[in-house]
C-alpha positions in Angstrom: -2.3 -96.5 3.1 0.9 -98.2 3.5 4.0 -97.5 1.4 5.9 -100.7 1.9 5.5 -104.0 -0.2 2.6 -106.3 1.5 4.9 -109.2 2.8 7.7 -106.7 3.8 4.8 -104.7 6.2 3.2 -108.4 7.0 7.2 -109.3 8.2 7.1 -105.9 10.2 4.2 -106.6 12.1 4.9 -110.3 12.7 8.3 -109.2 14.4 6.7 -106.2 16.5 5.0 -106.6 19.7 1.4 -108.3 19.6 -1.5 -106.6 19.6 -3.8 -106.5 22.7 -7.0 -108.1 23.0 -8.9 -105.1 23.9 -7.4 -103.2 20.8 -8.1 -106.3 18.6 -11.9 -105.7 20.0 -12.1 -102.5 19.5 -10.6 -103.3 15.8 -13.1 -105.8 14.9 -15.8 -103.2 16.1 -14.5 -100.3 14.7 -14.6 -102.4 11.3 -18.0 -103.9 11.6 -19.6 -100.5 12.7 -18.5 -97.5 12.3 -17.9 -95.4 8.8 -14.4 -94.9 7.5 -12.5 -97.4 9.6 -9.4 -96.6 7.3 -8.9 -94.0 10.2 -8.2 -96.6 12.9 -4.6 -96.4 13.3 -4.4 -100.0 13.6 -1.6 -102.7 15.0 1.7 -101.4 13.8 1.2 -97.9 14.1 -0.4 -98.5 17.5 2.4 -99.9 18.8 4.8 -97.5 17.2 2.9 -94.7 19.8 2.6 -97.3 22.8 6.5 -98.1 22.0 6.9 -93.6 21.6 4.7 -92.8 24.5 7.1 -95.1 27.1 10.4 -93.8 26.0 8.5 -90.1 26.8 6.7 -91.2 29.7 4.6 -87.8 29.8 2.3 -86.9 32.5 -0.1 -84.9 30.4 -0.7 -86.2 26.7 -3.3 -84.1 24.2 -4.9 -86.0 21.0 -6.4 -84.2 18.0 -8.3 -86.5 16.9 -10.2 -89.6 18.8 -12.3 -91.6 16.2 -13.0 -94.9 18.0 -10.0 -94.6 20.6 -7.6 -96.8 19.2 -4.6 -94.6 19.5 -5.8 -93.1 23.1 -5.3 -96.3 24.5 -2.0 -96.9 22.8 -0.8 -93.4 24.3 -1.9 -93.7 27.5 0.1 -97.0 27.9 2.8 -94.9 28.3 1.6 -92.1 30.5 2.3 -91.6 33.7 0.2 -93.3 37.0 -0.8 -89.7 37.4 -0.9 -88.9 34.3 -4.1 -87.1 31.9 -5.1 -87.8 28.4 -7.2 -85.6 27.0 -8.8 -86.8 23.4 -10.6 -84.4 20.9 -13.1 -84.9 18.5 -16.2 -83.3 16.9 -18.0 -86.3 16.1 -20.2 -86.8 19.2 -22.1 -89.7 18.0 -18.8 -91.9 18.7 -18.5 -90.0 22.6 -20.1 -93.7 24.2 -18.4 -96.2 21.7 -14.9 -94.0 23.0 -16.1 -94.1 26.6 -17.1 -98.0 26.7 -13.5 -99.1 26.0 -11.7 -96.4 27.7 -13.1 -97.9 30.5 -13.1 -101.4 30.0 -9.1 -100.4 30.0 -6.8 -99.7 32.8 -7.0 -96.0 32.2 -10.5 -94.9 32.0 -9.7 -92.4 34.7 -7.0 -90.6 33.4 -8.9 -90.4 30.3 -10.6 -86.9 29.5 -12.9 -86.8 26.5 -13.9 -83.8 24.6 -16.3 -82.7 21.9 -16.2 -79.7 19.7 -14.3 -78.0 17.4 -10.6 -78.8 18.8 -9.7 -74.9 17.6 -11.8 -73.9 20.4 -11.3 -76.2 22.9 -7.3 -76.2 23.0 -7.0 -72.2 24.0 -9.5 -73.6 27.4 -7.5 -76.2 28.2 -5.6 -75.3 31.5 -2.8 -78.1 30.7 1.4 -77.8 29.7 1.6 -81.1 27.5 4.5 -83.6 26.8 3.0 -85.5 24.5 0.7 -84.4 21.3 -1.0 -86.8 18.8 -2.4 -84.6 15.5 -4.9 -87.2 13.8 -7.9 -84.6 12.7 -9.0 -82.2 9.8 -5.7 -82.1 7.6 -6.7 -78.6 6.9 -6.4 -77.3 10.0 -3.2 -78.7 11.0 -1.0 -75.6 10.7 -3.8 -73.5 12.5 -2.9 -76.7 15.8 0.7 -76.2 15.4 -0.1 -72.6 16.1 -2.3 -73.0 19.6 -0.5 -75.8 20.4 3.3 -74.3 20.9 2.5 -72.2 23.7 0.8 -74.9 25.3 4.0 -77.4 25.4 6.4 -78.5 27.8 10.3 -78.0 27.0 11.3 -81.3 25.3 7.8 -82.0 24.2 6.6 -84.4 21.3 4.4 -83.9 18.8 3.3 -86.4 16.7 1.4 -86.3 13.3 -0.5 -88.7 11.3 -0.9 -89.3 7.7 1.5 -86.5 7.1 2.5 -88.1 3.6 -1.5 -88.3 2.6 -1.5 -91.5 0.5 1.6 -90.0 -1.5 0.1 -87.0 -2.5 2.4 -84.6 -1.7 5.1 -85.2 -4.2 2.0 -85.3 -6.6 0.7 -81.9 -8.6 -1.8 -80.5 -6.1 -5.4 -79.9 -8.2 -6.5 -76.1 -7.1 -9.3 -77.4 -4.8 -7.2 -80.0 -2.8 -7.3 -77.7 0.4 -6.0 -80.6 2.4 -2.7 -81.5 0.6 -2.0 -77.9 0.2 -2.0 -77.5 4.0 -0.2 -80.8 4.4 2.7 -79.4 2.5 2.3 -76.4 4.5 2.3 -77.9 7.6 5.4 -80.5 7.1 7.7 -77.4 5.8 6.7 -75.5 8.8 7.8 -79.0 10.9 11.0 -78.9 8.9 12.0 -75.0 9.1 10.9 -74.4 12.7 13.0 -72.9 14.7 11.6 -74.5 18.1 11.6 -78.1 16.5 13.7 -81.0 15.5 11.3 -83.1 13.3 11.7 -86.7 11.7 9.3 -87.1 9.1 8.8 -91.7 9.7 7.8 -93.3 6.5 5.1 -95.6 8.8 1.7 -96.2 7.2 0.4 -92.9 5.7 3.3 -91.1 7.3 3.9 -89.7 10.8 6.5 -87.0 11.8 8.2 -86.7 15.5 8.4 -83.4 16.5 10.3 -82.6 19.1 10.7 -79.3 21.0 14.0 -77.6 21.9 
């Protein structure tokens, strides 16, 4: 979802820097083949993490989160030359579609896919990250702000998608919305926690920059 007006967001993205061809393929694909292609992050938020990830410059990044790979690649344009990205997702059946364009790009060996239930897989990993991208199971998120603080670097970033989930949180929350109650959860734990600044960015569906002290 985006909040701005249609021409406003058309005049963003004509005045931001282009898209590359191998994100504009795996675009196209991700649109022609795969099921809720909503989830792509798409042009301007992918160059709003390229554009994050090179003022960090992190040598270790962690994503929550891979879906086709879009946003991988947009991270890892920013990471270090000996630098690891390691992508999480429980959908296996897009492990191959992830792995043909990670490497048919200029970082297929610094990137580390994983399959599973990210809850259980983050406690394994033997890693101190700079950079975090939360793009998964809104539900959960509070429960990977949890696993994940122990796990950062000082001055780390975390970053969090569709944080403003299509608008509603400022909406009444029906009893069985388990995913906007955690949102609301999760963004006041951003807000209040004593380890973070946070910027909650008004960018598509929302994403917040987290930023430990």
């Amino acid at each position: 979802m985006d909040f701005l007006p249609e021409k406003i967001n058309d005049y963003v993205i004509a005045h931001s820097q282009a898209e590359p061809g191998l994100l504009q393929e795996l675009s196209r694909e991700t649109w022609q083949k795969v099921l809720q292609p909503r989830m792509l992050s798409g042009h301007l938020q992918g160059r709003v993490l390229s554009m994050l990830s090179k003022l960090i410059h992190p040598k270790t990044i962690l994503e929550i989160g891979t879906y086709t790979g879009y946003s991988a690649l947009c991270l890892a344009e920013g990471m270090q030359k000996n630098g690891e990205l390691h992508t999480i997702d429980i959908n296996e059946e897009l492990y191959d579609f992830q792995r043909r364009y990670f490497d048919t790009s200029d970082y297929g060996s610094q990137i580390v896919q994983h399959t599973g239930n990210a809850l259980e897989i983050i406690p394994k990993l033997d890693k101190a990250f700079d950079l975090v991208f939360i793009d998964a199971d809104k539900r959960n998120y509070p429960n990977y702000l949890e696993i994940l603080l122990p796990k950062l670097t000082s001055g780390a970033v975390i970053l969090s998608d569709n944080v403003l989930w299509s608008g509603k949180i400022v909406e009444p929350v029906e009893n069985d919305d388990l995913d906007t109650k955690a949102l609301l959860i999760y963004n006041q734990l951003l807000n209040d926690h004593p380890q973070l600044e946070t910027v909650l960015l008004p960018i598509r569906d929302g994403l917040t920059v987290s930023r430990v002290r």
